[in-house]
C-alpha positions in Angstrom: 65.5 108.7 150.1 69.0 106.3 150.7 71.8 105.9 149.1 72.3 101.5 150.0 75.2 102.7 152.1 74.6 100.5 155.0 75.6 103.1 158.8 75.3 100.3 161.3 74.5 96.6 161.9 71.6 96.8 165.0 69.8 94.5 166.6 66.1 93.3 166.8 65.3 94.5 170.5 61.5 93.3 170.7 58.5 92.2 168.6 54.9 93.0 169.3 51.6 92.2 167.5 50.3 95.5 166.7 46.6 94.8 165.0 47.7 93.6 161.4 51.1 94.8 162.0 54.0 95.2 163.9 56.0 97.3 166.8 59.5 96.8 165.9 62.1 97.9 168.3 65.8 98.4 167.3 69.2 98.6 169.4 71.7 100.8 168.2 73.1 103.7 170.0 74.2 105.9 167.5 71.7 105.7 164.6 69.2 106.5 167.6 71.1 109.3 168.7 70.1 110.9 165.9 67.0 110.0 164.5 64.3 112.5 166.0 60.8 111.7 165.9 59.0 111.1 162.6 62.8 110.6 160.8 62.8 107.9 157.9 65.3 104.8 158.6 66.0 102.0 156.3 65.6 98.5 158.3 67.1 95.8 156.1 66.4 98.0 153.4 62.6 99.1 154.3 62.0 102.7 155.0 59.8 103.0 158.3 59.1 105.8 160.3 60.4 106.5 164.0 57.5 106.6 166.0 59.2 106.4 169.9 63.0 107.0 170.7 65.0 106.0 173.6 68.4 106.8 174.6 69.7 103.4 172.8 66.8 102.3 170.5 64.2 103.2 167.8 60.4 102.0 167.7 58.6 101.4 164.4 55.3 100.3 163.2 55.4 97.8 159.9 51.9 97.8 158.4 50.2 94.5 156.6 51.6 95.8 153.4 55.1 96.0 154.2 55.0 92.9 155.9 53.5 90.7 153.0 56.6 92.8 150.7 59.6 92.0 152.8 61.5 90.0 155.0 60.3 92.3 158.1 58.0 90.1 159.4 60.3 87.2 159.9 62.8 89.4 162.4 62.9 88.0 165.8 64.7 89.3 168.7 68.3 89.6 168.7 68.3 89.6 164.9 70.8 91.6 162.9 70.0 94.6 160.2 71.5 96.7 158.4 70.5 100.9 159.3 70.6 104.0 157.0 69.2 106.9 157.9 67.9 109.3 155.6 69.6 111.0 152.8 70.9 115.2 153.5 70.8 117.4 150.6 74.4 118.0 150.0 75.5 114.6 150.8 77.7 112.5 148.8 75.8 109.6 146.8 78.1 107.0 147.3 75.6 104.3 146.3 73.0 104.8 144.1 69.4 106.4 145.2 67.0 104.0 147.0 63.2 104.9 147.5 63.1 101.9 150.8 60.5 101.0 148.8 60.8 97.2 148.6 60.0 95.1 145.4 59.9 92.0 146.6 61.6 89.1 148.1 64.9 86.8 147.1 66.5 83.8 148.4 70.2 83.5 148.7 70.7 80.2 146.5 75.1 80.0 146.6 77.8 81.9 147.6 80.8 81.3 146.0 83.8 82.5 148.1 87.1 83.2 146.3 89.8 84.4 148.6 88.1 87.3 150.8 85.7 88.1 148.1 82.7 86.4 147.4 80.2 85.9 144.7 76.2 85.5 145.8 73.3 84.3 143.9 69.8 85.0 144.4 66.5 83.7 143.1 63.8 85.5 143.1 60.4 86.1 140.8 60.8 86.5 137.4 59.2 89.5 137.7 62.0 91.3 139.0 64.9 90.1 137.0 62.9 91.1 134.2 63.7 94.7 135.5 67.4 94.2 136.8 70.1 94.4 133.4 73.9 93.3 133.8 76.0 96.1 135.7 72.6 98.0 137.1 72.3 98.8 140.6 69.7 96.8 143.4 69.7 97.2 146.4 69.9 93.9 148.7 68.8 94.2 152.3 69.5 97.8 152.2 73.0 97.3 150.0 73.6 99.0 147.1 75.2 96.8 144.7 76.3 96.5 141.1 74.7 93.5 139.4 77.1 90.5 138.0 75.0 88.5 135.8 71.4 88.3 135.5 69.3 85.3 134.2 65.7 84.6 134.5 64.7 84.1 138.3 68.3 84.6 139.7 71.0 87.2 139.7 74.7 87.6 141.6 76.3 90.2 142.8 80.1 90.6 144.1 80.9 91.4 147.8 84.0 93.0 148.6 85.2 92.2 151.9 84.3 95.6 153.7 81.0 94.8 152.7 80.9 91.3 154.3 81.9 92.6 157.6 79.9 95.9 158.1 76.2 94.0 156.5 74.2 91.2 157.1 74.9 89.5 153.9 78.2 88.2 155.5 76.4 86.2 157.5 73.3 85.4 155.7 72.5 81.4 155.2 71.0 79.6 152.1 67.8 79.7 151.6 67.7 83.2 153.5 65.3 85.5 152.6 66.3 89.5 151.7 64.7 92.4 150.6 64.9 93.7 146.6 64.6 97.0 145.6 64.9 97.5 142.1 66.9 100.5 140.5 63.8 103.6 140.6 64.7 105.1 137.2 64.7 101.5 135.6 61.5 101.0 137.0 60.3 104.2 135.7 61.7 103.8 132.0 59.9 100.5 132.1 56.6 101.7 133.3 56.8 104.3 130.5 57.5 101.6 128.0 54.6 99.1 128.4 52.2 101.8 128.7 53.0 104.0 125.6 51.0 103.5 122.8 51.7 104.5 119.3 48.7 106.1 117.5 47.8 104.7 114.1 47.2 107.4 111.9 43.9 107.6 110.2 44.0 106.4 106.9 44.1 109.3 104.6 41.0 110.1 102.4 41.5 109.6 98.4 42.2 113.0 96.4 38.6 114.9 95.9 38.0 114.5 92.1 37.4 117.8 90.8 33.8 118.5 89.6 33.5 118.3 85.3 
């Protein structure tokens, strides 16, 4: 569990076919100094598992499944991402919660700068901004966020400055690709929804007659 509060921009260190998936090899120093073995870190907003640890870097395997779901398999070394490690019981939520349980995919479409602000649209499937409503949370690459507007296939957000320095979605390019994780409760409620059938009740049966 996360909270979209984004700890530290790594690096891609390596890439390595591993069967239908991948080894993934991060740089960052401090996330990796404390990250044991078998800890859960977000990468770009996808929870994987530390499987080897160095004294400046983290190894992960990405199976088929989370490849075809995110952005993951187009990293290359020397890439940026975003890092949060796991949420601690007693921690602040600062963001809102986050399963690293990716949705799907988006595409950065505009960014509309105004001063040191700046206002981002994504499109994505339908599917997903079916899910998303006006002033809900997402999570973008790992960033918790507050949605703007939301219209079929697209949606924006507003970045604060602090958030365009310290993420990868200062730097991102149009036509980008990011990770979507919709809120988990809205998904839920939604679920609930479309499955939840009314019974009809049975018609009810005329008065018996009473016998002459």
């Amino acid at each position: 569990m996360f909270t979209g509060l984004v700890e530290a921009l790594g690096a891609v260190g390596d890439v390595q076919p591993d069967g239908p998936g991948r080894w993934l090899t991060i740089v960052e120093p401090t996330i990796a100094a404390d990250a044991p073995l078998g800890a859960s870190v977000a990468i770009n907003g996808v929870c994987l598992t530390v499987v080897r640890r160095e004294a400046d870097s983290l190894r992960f395997q990405a199976g088929p499944e989370t490849l075809s779901l995110s952005n993951l398999g187009e990293l290359r070394a020397g890439d940026p991402i975003n890092l949060e490690r796991s949420l601690k019981v007693g921690d602040r939520l600062g963001g809102h919660i986050v399963q690293g349980h990716v949705d799907g995919i988006g595409r950065l479409a505009q960014r509309l700068p105004d001063k040191d602000w700046e206002t981002l649209w994504f499109s994505c499937p339908i599917e997903l901004t079916r899910q998303m409503i006006r002033k809900g949370s997402i999570a973008v690459d790992g960033v918790s966020l507050t949605l703007v507007d939301v219209e079929e296939g697209q949606f924006s957000v507003a970045l604060i400055p602090h958030t365009l320095a310290v993420t990868t979605l200062g730097k991102k390019a149009l036509g980008a690709s990011v990770n979507l994780e919709i809120d988990m409760f809205g998904k839920y409620v939604r679920n609930y929804l479309e499955q939840l059938v009314l019974p009809i009740p049975p018609a009810c049966p005329p008065p018996a007659r009473a016998q002459p």
